[in-house]
mmCIF file of the C-alpha atoms, coordinates in Angstrom:
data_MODEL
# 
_entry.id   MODEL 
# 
loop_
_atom_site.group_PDB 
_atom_site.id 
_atom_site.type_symbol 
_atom_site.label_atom_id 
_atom_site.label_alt_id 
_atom_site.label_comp_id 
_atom_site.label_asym_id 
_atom_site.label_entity_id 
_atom_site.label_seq_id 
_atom_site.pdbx_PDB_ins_code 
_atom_site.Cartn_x 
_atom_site.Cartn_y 
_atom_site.Cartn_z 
_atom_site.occupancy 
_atom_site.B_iso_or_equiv 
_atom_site.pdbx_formal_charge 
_atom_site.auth_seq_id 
_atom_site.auth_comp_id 
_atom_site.auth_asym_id 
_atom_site.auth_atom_id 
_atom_site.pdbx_PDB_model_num 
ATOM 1   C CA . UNK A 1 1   ? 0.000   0.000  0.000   1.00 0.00 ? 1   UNK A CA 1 
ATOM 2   C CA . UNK A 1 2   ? 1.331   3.374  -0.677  1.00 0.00 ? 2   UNK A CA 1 
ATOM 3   C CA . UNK A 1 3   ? 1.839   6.020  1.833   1.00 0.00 ? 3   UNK A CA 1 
ATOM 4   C CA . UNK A 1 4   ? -0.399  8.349  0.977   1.00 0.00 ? 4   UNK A CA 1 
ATOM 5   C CA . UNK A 1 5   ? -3.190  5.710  0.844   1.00 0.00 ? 5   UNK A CA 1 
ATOM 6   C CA . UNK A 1 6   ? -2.394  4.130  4.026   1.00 0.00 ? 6   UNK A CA 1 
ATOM 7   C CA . UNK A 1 7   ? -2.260  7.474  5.817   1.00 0.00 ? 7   UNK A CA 1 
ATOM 8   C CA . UNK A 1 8   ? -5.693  8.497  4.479   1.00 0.00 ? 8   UNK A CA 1 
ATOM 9   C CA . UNK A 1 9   ? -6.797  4.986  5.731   1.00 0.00 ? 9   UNK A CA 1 
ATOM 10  C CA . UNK A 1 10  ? -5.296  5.603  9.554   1.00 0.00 ? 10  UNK A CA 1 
ATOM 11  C CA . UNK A 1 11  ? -6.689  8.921  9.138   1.00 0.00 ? 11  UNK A CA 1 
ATOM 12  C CA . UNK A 1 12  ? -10.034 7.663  8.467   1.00 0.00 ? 12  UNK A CA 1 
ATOM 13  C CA . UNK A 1 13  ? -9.935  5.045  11.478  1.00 0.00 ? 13  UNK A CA 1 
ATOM 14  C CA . UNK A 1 14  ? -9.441  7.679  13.436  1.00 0.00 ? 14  UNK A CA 1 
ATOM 15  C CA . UNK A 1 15  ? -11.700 9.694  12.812  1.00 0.00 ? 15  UNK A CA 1 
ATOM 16  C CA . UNK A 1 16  ? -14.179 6.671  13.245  1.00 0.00 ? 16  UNK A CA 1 
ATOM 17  C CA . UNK A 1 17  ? -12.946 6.121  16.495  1.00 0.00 ? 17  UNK A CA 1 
ATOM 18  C CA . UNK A 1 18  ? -13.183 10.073 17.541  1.00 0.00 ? 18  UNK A CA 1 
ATOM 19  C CA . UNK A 1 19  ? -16.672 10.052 16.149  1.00 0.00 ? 19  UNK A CA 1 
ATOM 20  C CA . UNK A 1 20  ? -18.052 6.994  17.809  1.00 0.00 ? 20  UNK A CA 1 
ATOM 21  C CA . UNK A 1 21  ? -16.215 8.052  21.202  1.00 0.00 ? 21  UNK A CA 1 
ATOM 22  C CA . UNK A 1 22  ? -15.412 11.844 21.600  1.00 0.00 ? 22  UNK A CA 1 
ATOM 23  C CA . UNK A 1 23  ? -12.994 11.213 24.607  1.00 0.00 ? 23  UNK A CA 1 
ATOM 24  C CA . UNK A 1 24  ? -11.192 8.507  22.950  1.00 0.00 ? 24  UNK A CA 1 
ATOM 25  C CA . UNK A 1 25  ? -7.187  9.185  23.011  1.00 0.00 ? 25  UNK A CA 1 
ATOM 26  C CA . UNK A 1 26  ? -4.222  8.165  21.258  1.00 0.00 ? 26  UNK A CA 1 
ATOM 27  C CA . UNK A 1 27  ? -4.228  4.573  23.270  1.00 0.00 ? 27  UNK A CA 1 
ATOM 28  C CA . UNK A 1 28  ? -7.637  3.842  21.690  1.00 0.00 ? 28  UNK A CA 1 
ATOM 29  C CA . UNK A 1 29  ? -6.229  4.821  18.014  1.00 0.00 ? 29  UNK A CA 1 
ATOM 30  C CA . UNK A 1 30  ? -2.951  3.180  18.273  1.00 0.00 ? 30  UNK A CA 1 
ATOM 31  C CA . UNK A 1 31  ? -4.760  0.266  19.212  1.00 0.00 ? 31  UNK A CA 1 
ATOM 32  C CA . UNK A 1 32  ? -7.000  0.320  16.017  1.00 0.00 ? 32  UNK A CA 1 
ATOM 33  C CA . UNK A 1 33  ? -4.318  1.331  13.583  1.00 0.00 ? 33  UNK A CA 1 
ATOM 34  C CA . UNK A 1 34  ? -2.307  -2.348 15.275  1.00 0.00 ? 34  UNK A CA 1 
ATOM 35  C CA . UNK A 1 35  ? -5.548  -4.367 14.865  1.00 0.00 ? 35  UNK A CA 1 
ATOM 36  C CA . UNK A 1 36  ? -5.287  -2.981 10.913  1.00 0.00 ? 36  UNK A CA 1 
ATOM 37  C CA . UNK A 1 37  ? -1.751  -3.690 10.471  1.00 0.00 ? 37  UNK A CA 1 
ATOM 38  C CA . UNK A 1 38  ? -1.963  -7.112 11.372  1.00 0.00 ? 38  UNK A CA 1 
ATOM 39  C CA . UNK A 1 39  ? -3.655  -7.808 7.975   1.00 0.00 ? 39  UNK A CA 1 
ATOM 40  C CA . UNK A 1 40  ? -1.145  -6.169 6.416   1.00 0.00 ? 40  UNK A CA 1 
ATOM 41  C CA . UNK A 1 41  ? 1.875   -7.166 4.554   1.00 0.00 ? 41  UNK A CA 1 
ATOM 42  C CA . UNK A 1 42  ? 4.893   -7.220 7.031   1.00 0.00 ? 42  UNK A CA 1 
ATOM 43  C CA . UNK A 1 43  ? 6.078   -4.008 5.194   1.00 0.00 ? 43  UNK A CA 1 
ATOM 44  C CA . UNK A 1 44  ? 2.698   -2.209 5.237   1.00 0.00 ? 44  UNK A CA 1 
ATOM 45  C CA . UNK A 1 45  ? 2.533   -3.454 9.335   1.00 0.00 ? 45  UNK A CA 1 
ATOM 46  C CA . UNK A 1 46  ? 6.326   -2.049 10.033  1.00 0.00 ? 46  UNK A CA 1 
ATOM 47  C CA . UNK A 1 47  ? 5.439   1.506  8.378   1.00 0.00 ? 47  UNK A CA 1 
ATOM 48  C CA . UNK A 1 48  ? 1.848   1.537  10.204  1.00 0.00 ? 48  UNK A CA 1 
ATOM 49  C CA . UNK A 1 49  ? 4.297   0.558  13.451  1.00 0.00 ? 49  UNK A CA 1 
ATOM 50  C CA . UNK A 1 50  ? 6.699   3.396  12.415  1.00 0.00 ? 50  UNK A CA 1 
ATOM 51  C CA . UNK A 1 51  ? 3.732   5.688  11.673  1.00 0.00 ? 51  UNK A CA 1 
ATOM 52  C CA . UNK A 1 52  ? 2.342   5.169  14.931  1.00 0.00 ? 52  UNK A CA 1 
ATOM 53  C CA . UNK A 1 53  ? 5.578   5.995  17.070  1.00 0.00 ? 53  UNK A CA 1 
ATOM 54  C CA . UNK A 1 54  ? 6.289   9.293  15.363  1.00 0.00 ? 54  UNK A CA 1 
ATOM 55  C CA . UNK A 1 55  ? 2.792   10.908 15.133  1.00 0.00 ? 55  UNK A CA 1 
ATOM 56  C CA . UNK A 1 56  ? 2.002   9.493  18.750  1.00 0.00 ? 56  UNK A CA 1 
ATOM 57  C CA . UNK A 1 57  ? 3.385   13.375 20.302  1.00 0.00 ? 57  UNK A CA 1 
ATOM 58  C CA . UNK A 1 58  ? 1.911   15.398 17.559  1.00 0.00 ? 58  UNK A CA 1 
ATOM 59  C CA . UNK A 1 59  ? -2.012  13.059 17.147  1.00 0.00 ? 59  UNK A CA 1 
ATOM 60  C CA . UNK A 1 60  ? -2.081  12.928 20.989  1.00 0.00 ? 60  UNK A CA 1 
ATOM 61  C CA . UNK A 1 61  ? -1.731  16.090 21.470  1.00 0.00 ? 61  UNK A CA 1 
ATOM 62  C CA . UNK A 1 62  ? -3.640  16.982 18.123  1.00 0.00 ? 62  UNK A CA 1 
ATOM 63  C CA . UNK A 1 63  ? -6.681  15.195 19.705  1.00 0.00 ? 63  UNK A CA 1 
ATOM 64  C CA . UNK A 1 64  ? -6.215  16.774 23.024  1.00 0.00 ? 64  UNK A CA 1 
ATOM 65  C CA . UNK A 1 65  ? -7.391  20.201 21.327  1.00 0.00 ? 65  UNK A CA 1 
ATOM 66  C CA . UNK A 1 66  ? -11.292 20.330 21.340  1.00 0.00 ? 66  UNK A CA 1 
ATOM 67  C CA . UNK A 1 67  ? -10.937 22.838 18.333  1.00 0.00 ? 67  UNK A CA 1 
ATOM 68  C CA . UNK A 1 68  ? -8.638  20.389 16.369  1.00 0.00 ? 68  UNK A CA 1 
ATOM 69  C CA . UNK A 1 69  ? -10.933 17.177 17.210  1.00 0.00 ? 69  UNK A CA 1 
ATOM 70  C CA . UNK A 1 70  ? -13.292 18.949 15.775  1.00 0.00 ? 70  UNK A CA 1 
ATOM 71  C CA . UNK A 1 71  ? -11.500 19.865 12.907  1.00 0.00 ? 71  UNK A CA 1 
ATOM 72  C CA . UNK A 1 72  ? -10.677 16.283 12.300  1.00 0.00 ? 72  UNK A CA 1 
ATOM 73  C CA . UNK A 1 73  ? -14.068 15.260 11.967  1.00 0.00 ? 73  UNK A CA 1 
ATOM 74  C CA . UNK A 1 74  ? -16.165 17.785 10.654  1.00 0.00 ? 74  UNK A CA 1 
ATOM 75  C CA . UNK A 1 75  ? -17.633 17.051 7.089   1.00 0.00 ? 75  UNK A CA 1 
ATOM 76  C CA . UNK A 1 76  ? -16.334 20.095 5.061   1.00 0.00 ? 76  UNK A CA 1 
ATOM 77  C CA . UNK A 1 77  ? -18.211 18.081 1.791   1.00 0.00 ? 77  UNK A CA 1 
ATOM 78  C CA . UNK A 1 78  ? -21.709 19.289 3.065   1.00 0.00 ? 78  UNK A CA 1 
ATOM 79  C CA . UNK A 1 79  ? -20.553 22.737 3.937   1.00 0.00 ? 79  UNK A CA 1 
ATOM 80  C CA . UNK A 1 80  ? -19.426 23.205 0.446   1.00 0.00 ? 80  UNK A CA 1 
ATOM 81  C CA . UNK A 1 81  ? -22.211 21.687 -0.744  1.00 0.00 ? 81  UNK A CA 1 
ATOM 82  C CA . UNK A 1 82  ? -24.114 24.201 1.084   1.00 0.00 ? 82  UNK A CA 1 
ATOM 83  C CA . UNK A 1 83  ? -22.171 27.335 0.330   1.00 0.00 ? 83  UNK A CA 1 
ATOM 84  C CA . UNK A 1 84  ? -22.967 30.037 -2.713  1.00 0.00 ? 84  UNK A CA 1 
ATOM 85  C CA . UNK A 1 85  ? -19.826 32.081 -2.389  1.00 0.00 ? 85  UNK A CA 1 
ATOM 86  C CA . UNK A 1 86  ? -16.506 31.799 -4.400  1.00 0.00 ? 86  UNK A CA 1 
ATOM 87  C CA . UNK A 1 87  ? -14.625 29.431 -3.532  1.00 0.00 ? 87  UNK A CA 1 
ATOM 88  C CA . UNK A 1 88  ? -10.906 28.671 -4.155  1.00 0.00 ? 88  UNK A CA 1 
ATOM 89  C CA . UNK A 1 89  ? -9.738  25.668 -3.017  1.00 0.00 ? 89  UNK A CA 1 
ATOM 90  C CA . UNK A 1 90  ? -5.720  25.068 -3.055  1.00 0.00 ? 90  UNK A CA 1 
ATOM 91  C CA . UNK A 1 91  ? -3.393  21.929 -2.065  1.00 0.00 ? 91  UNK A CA 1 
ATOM 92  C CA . UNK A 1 92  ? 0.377   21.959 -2.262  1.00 0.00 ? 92  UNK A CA 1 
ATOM 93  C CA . UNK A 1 93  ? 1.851   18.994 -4.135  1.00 0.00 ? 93  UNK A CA 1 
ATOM 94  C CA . UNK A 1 94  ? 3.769   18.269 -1.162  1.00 0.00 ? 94  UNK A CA 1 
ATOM 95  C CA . UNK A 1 95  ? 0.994   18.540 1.168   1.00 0.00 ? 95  UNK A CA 1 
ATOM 96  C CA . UNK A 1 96  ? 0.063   15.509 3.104   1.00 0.00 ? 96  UNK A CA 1 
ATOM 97  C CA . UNK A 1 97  ? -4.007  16.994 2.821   1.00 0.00 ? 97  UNK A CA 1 
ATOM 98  C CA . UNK A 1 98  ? -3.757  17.120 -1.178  1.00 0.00 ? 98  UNK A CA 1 
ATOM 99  C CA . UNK A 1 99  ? -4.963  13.970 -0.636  1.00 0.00 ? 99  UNK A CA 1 
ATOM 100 C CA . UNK A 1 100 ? -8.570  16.294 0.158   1.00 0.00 ? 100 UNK A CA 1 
ATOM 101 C CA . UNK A 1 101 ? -8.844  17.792 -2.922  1.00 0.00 ? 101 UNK A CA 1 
ATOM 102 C CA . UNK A 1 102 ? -10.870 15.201 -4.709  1.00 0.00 ? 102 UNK A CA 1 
ATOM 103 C CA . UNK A 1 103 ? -13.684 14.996 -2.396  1.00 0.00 ? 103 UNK A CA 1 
ATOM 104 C CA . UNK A 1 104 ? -13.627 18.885 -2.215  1.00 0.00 ? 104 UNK A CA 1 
ATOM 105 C CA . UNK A 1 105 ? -13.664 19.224 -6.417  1.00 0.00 ? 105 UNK A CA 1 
ATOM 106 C CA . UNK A 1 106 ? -16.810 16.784 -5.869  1.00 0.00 ? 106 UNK A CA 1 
ATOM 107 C CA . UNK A 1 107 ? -18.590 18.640 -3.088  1.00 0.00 ? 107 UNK A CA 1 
ATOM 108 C CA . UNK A 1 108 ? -18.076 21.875 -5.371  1.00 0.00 ? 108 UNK A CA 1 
ATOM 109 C CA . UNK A 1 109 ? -19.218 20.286 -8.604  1.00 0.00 ? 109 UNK A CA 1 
ATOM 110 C CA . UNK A 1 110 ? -22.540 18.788 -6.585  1.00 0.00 ? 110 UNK A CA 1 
ATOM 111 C CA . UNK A 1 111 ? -23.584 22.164 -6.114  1.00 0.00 ? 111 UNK A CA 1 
ATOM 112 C CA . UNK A 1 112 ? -25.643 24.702 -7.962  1.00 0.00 ? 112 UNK A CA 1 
ATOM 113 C CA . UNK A 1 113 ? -22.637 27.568 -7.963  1.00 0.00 ? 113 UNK A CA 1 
ATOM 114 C CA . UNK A 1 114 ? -20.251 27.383 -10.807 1.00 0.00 ? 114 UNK A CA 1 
ATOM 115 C CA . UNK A 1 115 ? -18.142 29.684 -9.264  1.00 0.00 ? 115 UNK A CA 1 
ATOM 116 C CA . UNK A 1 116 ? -14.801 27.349 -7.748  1.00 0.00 ? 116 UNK A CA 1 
ATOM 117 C CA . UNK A 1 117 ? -11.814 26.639 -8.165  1.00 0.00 ? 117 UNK A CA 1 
ATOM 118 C CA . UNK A 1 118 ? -9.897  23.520 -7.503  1.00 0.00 ? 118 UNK A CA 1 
ATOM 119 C CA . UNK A 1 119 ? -5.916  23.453 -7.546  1.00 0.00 ? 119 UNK A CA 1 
ATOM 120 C CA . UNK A 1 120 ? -2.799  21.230 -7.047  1.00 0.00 ? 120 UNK A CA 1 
ATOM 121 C CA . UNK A 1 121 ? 0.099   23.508 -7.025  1.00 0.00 ? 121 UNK A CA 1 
ATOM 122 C CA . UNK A 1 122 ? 3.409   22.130 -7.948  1.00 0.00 ? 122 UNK A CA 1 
ATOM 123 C CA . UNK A 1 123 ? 6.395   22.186 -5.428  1.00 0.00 ? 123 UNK A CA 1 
ATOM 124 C CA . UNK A 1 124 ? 4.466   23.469 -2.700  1.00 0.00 ? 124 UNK A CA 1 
ATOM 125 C CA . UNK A 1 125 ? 4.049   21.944 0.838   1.00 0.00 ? 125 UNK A CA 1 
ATOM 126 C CA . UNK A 1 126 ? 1.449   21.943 3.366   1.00 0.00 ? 126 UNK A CA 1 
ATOM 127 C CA . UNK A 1 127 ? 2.471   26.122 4.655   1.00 0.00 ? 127 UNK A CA 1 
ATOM 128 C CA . UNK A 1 128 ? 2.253   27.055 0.712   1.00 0.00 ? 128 UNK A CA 1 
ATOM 129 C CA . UNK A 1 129 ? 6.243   27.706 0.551   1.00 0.00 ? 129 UNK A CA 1 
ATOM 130 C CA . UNK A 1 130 ? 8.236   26.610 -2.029  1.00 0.00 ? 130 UNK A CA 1 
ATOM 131 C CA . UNK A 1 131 ? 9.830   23.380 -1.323  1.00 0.00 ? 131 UNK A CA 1 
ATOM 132 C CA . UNK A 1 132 ? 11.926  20.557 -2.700  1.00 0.00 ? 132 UNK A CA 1 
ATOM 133 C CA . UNK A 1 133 ? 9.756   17.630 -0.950  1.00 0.00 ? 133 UNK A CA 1 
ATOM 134 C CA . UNK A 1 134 ? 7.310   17.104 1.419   1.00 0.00 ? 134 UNK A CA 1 
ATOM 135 C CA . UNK A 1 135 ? 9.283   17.697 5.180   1.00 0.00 ? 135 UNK A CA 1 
ATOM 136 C CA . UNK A 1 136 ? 7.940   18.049 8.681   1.00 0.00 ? 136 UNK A CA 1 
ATOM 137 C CA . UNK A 1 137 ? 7.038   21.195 10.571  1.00 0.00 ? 137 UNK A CA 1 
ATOM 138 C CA . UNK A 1 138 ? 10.499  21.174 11.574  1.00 0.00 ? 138 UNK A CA 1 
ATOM 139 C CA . UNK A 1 139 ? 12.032  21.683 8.084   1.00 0.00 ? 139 UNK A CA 1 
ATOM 140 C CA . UNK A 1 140 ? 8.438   23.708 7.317   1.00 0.00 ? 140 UNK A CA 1 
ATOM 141 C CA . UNK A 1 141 ? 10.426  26.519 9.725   1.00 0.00 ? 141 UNK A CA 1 
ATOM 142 C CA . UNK A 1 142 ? 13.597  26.267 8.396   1.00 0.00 ? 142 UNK A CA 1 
ATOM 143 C CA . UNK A 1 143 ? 12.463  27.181 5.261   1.00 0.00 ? 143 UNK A CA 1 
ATOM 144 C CA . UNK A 1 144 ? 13.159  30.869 3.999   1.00 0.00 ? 144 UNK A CA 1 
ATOM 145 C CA . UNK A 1 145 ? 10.070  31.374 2.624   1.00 0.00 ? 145 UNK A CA 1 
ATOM 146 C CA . UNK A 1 146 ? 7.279   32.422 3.453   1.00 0.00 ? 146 UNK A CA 1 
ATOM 147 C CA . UNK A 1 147 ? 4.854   32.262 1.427   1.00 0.00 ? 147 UNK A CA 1 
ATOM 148 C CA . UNK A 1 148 ? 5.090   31.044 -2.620  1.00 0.00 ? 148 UNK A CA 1 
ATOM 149 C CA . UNK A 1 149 ? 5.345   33.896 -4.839  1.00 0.00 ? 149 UNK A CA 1 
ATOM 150 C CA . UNK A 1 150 ? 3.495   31.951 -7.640  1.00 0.00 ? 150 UNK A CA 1 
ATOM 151 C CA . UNK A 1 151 ? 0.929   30.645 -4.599  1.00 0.00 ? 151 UNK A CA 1 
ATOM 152 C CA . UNK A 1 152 ? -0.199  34.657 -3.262  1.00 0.00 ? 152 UNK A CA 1 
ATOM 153 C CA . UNK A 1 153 ? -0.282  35.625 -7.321  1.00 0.00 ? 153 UNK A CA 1 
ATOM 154 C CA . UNK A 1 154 ? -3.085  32.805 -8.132  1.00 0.00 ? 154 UNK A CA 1 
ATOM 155 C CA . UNK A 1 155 ? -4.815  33.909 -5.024  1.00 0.00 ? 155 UNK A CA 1 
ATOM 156 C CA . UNK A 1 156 ? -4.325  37.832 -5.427  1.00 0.00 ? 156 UNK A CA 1 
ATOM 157 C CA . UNK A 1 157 ? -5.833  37.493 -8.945  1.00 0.00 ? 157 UNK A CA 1 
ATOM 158 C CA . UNK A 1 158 ? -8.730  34.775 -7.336  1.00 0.00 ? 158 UNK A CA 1 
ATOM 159 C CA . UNK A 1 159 ? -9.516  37.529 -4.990  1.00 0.00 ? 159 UNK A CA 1 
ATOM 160 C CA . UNK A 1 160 ? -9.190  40.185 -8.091  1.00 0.00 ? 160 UNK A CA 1 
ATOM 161 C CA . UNK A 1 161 ? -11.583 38.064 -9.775  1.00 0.00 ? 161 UNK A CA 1 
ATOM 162 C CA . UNK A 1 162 ? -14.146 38.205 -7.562  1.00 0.00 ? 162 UNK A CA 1 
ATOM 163 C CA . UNK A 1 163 ? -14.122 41.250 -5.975  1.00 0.00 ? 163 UNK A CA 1 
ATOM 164 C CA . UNK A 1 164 ? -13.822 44.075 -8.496  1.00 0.00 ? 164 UNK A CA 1 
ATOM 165 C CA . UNK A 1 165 ? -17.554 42.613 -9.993  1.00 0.00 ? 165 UNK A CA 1 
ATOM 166 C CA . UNK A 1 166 ? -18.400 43.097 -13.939 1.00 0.00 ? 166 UNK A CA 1 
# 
């Protein structure tokens, strides 16, 4: 299984778990993402082992956060769905949440509004800087930049788009 896939997966079973039991912890995850790796190939299970040592700090403390709980399981598709503004909707190639995009093109396209945009930008990681590969937060600071030059023009003329009217 590929990375990407199998951390959409974990995500997922979390999410399950933090939806059927709001005070569920890390413990209760961990557990779940073990009882999934042992149908696994031994590869998949050692990466899902790996996986599950280094997010264990930043998930637990992730789903400490009653704001960020939420945000882990609110359903952004019927929002979307829901909403008659503009939207712009951007991902970073090297963004781990990319993997969102498709179900966000889908919510917007479900909806009466023509009015959205749906992008994968190339080079760009999860803070919309510049970068040579995906990283950590860590390496997300280290960076120089900012903020992508080519990332603030698509959204400057978005914004320019929408706001200056026929």
């Amino acid at each position: 299984m590929g990375t990407e896939a199998m951390n959409l997966e974990l995500a997922g079973l979390a999410v399950a778990i933090l939806e059927e039991d709001p005070e569920a912890g890390f413990d209760e995850i961990a557990e779940a993402w073990k009882v999934r790796a042992a149908d696994m190939t031994p590869g998949d299970s050692a990466q899902v082992d790996a996986l599950t040592r280094e997010t264990r700090p930043g998930l637990g403390m992730f789903i400490s956060q009653p704001f960020l709980r939420d945000l882990l399981i609110f359903d952004a598709g019927a929002a979307l769905k829901a909403s008659l503004c503009p939207v712009l909707a951007l991902g970073g190639e090297f963004d781990p949440m990319k993997v969102t995009l498709p179900s966000i093109r889908a919510a917007l396209e479900s909806r009466s509004e023509s009015n959205y945009r749906v992008k994968l930008l190339p080079e760009i990681n999860h803070m919309f800087q510049t970068a040579p590969d995906m990283g950590s937060p860590p390496e997300w600071a280290a960076l120089e930049e900012t903020f992508s030059p080519s990332a603030l023009e698509l959204l400057t003329n978005w914004v320019q788009e929408y706001t200056q009217g026929p």
